[in-house]
C-alpha positions in Angstrom: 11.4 15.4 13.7 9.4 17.3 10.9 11.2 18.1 8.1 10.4 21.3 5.7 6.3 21.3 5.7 5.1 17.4 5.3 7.7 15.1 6.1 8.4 13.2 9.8 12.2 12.5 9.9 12.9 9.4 12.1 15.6 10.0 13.9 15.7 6.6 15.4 15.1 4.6 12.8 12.3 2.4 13.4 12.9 -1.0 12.2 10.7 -3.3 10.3 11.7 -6.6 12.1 9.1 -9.0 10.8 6.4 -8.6 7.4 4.6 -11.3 5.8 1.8 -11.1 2.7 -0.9 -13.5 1.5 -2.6 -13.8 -1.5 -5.5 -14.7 -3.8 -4.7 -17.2 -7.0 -4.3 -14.4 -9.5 -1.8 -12.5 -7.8 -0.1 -16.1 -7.3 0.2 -16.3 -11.1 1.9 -13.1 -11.8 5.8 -12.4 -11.3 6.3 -11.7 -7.6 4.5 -15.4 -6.9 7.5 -16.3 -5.3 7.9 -13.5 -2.9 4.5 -14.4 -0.7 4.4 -16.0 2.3 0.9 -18.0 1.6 -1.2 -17.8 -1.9 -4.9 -19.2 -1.7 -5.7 -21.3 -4.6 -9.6 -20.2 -4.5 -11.0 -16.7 -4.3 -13.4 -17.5 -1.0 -10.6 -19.3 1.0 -13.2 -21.8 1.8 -15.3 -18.6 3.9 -18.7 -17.6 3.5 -18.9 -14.2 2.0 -16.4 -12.6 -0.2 -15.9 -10.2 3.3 -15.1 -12.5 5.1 -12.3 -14.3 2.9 -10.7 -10.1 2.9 -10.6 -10.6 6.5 -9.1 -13.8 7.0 -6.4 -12.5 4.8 -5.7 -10.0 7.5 -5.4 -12.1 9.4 -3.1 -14.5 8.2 -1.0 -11.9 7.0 -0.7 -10.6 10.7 0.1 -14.2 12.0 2.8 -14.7 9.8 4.1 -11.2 10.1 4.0 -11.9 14.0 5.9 -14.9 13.5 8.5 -13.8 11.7 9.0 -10.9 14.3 9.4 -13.2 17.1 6.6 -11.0 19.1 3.2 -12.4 19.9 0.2 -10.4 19.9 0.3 -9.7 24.0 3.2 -7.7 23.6 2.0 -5.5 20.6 0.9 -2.1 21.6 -1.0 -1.1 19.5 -2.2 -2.1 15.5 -2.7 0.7 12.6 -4.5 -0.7 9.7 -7.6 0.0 7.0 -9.0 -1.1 3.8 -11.5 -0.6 1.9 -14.8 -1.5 2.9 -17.6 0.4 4.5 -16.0 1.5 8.1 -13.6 -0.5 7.5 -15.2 -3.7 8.4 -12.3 -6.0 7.7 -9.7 -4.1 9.9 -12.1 -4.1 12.8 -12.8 -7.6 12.8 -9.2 -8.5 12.4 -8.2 -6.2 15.0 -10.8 -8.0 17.2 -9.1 -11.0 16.3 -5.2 -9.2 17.0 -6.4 -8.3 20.3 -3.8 -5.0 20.8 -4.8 -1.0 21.4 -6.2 -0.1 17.6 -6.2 2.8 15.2 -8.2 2.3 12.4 -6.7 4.6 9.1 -8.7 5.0 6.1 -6.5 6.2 2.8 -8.2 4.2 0.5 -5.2 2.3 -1.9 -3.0 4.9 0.4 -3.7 3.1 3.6 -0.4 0.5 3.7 2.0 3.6 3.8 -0.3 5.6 6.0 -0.5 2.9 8.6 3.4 2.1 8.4 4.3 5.9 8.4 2.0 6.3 11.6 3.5 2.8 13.4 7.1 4.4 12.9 5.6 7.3 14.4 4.7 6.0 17.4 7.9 3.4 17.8 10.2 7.2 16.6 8.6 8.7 19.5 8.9 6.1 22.0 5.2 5.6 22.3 5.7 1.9 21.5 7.7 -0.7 21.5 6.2 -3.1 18.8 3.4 -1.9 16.4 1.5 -3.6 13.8 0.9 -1.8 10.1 -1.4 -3.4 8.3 -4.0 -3.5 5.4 -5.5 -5.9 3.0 -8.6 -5.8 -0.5 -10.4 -8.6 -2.3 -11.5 -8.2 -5.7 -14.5 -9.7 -5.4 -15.6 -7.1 -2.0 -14.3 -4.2 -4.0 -16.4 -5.0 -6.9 -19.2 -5.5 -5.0 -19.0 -2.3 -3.3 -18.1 0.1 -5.7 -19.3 -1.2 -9.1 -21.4 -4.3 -9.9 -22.5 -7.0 -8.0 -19.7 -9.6 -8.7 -22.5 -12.1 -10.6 -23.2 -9.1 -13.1 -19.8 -9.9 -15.5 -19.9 -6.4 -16.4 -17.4 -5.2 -19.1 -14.6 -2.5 -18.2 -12.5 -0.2 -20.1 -8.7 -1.0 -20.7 -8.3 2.2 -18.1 -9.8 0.1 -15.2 -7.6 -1.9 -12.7 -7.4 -4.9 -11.0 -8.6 -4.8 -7.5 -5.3 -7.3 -5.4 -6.7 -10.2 -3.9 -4.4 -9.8 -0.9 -3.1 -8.8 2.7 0.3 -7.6 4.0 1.1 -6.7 7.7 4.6 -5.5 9.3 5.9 -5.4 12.9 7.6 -2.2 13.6 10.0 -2.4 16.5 12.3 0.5 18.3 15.4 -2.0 17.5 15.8 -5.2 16.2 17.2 -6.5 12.7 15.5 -5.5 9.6 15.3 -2.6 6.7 14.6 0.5 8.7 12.2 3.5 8.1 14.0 6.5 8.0 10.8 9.3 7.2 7.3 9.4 5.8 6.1 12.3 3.7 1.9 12.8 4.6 0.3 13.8 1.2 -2.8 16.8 0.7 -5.6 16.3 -1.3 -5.2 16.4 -5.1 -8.1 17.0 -7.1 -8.5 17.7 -11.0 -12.1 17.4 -11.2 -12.1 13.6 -12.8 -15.3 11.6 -12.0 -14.4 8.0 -13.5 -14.1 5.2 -11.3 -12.8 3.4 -14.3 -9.9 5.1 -14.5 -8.3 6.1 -11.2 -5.0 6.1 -12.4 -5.1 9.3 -14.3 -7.2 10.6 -10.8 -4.5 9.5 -8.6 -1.5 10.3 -10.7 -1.3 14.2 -9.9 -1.6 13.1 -5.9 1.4 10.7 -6.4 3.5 13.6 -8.2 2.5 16.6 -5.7 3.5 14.2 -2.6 7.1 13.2 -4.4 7.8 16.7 -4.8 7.1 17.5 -1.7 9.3 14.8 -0.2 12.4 16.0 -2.1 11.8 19.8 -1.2 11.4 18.9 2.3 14.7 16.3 2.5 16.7 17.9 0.2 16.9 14.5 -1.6 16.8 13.8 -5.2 15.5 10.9 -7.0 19.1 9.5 -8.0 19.3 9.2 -4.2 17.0 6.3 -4.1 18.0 2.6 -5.7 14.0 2.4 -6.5 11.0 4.8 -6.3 7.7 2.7 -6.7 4.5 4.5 -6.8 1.0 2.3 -5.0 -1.4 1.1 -7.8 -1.5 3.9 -10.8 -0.9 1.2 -13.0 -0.2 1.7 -16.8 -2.2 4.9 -17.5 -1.4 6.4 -14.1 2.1 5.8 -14.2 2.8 7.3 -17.7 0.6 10.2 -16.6 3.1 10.5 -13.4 6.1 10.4 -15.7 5.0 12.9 -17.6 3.9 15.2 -14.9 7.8 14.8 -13.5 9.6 15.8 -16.3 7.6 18.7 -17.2 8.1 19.9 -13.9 11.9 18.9 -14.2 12.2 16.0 -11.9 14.8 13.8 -13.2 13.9 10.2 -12.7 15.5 9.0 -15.2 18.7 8.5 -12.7 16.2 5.9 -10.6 14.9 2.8 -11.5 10.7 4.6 -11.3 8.1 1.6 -11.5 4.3 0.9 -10.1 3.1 -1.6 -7.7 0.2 -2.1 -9.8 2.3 -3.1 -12.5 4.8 -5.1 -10.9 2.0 -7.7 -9.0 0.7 -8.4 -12.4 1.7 -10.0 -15.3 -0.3 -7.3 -17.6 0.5 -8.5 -20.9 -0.8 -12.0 -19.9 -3.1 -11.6 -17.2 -6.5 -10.1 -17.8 -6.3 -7.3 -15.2 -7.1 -4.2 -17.8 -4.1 -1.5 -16.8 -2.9 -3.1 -14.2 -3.8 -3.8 -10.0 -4.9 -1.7 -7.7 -6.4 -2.0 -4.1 -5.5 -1.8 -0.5 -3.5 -5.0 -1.2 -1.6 -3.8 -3.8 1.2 -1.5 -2.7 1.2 -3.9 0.6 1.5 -7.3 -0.9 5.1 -5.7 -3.3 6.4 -3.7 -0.4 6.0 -5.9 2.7 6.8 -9.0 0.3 9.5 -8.2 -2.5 10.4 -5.2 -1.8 11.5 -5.7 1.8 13.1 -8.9 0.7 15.5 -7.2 -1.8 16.5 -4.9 1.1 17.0 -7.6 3.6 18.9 -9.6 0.5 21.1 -6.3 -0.2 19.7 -5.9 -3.5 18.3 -2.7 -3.0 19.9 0.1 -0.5 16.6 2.9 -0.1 13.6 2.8 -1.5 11.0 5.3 -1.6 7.4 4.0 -1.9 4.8 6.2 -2.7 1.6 4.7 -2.0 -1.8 6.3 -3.6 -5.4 6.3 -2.5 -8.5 7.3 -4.8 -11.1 8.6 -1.6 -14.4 8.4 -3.4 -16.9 6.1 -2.3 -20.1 5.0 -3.7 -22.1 8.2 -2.2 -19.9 10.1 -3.9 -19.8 8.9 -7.3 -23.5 7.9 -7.2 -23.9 12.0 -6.5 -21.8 13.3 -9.0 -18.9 13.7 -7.1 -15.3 14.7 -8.6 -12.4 11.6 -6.9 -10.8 13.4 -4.3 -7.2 12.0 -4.1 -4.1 11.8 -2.1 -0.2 9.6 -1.8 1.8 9.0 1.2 5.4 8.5 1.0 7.7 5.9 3.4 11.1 5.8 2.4 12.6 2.9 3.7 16.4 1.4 3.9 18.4 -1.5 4.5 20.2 -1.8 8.3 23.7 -2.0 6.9 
């Protein structure tokens, strides 16, 4: 099942047989609106505390992902997810709430391939019969965590992004009717030495190429092999960065259709989201909402989605810290 040095081939093709995504009222402005299975006119959802509302997400996501799956939560095995917050506070609550065997993932804006790539896993290896991926961000919790308190109003650079008000879960299932998962590619550490938190995307870039590469040496695909390769949340500077970092290495994507979840949630031209979304949320909300609905609709044959995770936290940064960073790669296909 492990291909070349970093990639788990699934032989059985795990099938995603239910997703669902919900979503704050920002990311129900922009152009994939249509594609989500609840938007929330208010950023609290009527809770408490901004942490709260991130949870709740969760687990309406999972609900509706459940539903759509035809499985209820007593026959789920077990539930992968992370976000995040400190210890991951709004997967473990949720997963209190889900009720099934739980592995708690931390990838930072990673996490929603990690956790699908480790669900297929399971189901490839006949550890499980149904597993739960899932993951979910606020903007307001990630503000408050990792910059200014959300009351502050403080200004940002163009090169900062849009934390995704949002939450997307899938039901991964040994058979069934759905787009199948066919391998993951686990990403290493990238690090260049860059200490903004304002601009990630130029962190995380480098990770997203290194983890690409890696999943064409080890398959012996090549981009022109894929209807769509979609990196997590690098957003306009990351992305660019990305393409560049491709064709100097001589990666030829110009035979794919090569785009960014961060700057497909968003209107960016006409939304004030700086370069574009980022978040747990992000990659989760396009993949488990419009991306698996073009392969369920036909439109789109493989995909390979490239999620990437900045893993600094406020300790870090506050001592000086250089942003560690890393991608995962699921590529995923329709049945037929």
């Amino acid at each position: 099942m492990l291909r070349g040095n970093q990639t788990w081939w699934f032989d059985r093709r795990p099938v995603i047989i239910g997703s669902a995504t919900v979503v704050g009222p920002d990311e129900g402005e922009g152009p994939l609106a249509a594609d989500f299975d609840l938007v929330h006119p208010e950023l609290d959802i009527q809770q408490k505390s901004w942490e709260k509302a991130e949870r709740l997400l969760l687990e309406q996501a999972s609900d509706f992902a459940l539903k759509h799956a035809k499985v209820s939560k007593q026959q789920l095995q077990f539930y992968v997810g992370g976000d995040l917050m400190n210890q991951i506070i709004s997967n473990t609550f949720a997963a209190r709430t889900i009720g099934a065997p739980y592995l708690g993932v931390f990838g930072a804006c990673s996490t929603s391939m990690e956790s699908l790539a480790i669900a297929s896993l399971i189901v490839n290896s006949g550890s499980g019969q149904y597993v739960l991926a899932g993951t979910c961000s606020h903007n307001c919790t990630a503000e408050k965590q990792f910059r200014y308190p959300t009351e502050y109003g403080s200004q940002k650079p163009p090169t900062a992004q849009y934390t995704v008000t949002g939450a997307g879960a899938a039901v991964v299932a040994a058979e069934g009717v759905g787009p199948v998962v066919t391998s993951a590619t686990i990403g290493k550490i990238v690090d260049l030495g860059i200490k903004d938190p304002f601009n990630m995307g130029a962190a995380m870039a480098p990770a997203a190429v290194d983890t690409i590469q890696a999943h064409f040496n080890d398959t012996g695909r090549e981009p022109k092999d894929y209807d769509l390769i979609v990196t997590g949340d690098l957003a306009s500077v990351g992305h660019d960065i990305a393409k560049d970092l491709l064709t100097r290495d001589g990666v030829p994507m110009e035979h794919t259709v090569f785009n960014d979840c961060g700057l497909m949630v968003y209107d960016v031209d006409r939304q004030k989201v700086q370069a574009g979304g980022s978040g747990c949320g992000c990659s989760a909300v396009v993949t488990y909402g419009h991306l698996l609905k073009r392969l369920r609709q036909g439109e789109l044959k493989r995909i390979l989605v490239v999620a990437t995770g900045a893993l600094l936290s406020p300790l870090s940064y506050q001592q000086g810290e250089s942003i560690p960073c890393i991608a995962h790669a699921v590529s995923i296909e329709s049945q037929h």
